[in-house]
Residue frames as qw, qx, qy, qz and C-alpha x, y, z in Angstrom:
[[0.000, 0.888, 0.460, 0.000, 0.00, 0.00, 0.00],
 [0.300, 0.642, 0.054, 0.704, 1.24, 3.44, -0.92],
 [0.340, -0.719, -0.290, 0.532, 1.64, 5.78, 2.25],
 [0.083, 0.653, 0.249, 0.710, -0.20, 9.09, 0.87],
 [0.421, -0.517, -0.351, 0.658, -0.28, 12.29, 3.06],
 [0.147, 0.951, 0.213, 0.169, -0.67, 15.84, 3.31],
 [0.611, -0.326, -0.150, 0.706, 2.08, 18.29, 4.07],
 [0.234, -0.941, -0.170, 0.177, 2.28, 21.75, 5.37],
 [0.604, 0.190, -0.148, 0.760, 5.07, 24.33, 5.38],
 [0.178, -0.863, -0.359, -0.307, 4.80, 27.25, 7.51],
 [0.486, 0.031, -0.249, 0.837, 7.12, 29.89, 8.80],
 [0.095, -0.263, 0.039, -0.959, 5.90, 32.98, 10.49],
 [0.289, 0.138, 0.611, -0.724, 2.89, 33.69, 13.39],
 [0.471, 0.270, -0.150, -0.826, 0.36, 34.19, 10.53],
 [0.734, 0.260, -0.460, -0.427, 0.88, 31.43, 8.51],
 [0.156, -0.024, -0.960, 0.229, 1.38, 28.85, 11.51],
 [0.415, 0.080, 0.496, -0.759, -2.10, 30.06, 12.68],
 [0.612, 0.383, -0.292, -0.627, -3.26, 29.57, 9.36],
 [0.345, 0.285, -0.894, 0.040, -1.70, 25.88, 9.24],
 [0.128, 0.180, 0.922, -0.319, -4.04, 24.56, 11.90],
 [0.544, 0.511, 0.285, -0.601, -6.99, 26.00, 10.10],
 [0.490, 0.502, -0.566, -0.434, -5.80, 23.85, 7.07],
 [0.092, 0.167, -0.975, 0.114, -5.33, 21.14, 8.84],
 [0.364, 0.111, 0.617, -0.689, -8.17, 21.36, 10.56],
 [0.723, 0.322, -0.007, -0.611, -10.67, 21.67, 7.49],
 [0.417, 0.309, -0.831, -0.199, -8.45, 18.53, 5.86],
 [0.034, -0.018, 0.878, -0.478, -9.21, 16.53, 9.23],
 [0.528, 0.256, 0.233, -0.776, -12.96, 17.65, 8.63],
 [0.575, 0.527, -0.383, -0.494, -13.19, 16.20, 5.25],
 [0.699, 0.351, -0.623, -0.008, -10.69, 13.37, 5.78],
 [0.471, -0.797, 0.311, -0.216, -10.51, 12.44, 9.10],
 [0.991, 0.032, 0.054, 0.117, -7.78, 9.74, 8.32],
 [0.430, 0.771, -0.251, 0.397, -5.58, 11.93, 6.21],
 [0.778, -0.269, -0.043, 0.566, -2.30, 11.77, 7.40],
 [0.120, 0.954, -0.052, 0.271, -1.21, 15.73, 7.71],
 [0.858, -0.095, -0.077, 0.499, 2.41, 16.61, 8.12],
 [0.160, 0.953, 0.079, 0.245, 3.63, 19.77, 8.89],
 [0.526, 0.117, -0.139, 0.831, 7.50, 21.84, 8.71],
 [0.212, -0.919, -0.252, -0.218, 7.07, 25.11, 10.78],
 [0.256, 0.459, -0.404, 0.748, 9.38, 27.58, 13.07],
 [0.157, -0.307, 0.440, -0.829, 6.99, 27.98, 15.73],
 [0.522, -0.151, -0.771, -0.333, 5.59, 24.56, 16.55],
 [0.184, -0.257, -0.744, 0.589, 4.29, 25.64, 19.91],
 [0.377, 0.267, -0.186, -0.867, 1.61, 27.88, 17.99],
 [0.424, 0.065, -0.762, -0.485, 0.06, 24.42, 16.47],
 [0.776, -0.212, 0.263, -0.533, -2.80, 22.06, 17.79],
 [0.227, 0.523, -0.781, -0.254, -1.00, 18.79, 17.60],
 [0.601, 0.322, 0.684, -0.257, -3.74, 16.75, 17.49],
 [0.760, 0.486, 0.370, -0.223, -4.27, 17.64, 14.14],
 [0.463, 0.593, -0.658, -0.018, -0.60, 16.60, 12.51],
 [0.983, 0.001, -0.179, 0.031, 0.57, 13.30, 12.20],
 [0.754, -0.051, -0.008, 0.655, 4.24, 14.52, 12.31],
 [0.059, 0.998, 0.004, 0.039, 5.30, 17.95, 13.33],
 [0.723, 0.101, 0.074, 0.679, 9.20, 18.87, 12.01],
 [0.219, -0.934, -0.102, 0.262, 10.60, 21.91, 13.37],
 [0.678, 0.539, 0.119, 0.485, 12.58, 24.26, 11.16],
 [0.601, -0.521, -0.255, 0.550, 15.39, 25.79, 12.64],
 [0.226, -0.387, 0.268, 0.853, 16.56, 28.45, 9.86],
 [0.378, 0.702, 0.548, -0.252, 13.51, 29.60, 7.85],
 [0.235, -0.405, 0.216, 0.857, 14.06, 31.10, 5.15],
 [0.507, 0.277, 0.121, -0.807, 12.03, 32.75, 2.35],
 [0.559, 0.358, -0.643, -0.381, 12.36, 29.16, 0.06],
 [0.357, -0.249, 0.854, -0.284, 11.95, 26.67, 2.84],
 [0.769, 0.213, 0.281, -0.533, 8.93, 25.35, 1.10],
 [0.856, 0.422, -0.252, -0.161, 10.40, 23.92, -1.68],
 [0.133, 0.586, -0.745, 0.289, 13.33, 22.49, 0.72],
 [0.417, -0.004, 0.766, -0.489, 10.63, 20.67, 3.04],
 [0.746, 0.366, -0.243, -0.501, 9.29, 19.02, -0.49],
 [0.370, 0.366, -0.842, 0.145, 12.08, 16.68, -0.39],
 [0.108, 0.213, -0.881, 0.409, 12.13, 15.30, 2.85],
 [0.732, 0.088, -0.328, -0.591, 8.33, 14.26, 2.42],
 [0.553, -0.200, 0.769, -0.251, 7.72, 10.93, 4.71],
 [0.746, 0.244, 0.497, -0.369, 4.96, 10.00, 2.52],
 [0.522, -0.009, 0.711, 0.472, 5.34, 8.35, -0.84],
 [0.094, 0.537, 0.530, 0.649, 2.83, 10.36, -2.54],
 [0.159, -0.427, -0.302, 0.838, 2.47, 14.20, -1.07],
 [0.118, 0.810, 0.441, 0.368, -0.36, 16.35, -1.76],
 [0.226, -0.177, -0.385, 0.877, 1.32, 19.89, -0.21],
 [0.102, -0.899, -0.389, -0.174, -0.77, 23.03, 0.88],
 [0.314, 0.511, -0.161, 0.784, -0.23, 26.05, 1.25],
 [0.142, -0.312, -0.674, 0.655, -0.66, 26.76, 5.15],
 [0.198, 0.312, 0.247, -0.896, -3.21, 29.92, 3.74],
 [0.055, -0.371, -0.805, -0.461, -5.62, 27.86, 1.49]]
């Protein structure tokens, strides 16, 4: 079986708030969904609703497409933390 997932990126107060209101509505919809999220300020997050929360020490304005890579899941649907 494939191990599919969601993943986050989020750097900054705004868009970590915004991250748990993505998650959240995914969790609504899917309540399986495996949701993964990269972030700076992972004490801002409801971690009930991530599967895996990876903290990102040096943010920077490209992190997003750095925290593509390292993707757990074999097949990644990302969001943007402000859908």
């Amino acid at each position: 079986m494939t191990n599919n997932g969601f993943l986050l990126v989020a750097t900054s107060e705004t868009h970590v708030r915004a991250a748990n209101m993505a998650a959240k509505s995914i969790q609504d919809h899917m309540p399986d969904a495996q949701i993964d999220i990269f972030c700076d300020l992972p004490k801002l997050l409801d971690p009930k609703l991530f599967s895996q929360i990876n903290v990102m020490d040096n943010p920077h304005r490209r992190s997003k497409v750095d925290c593509l890579s390292l993707s757990r899941f074999d097949r990644t649907i990302y969001i943007d933390s402000d859908v």
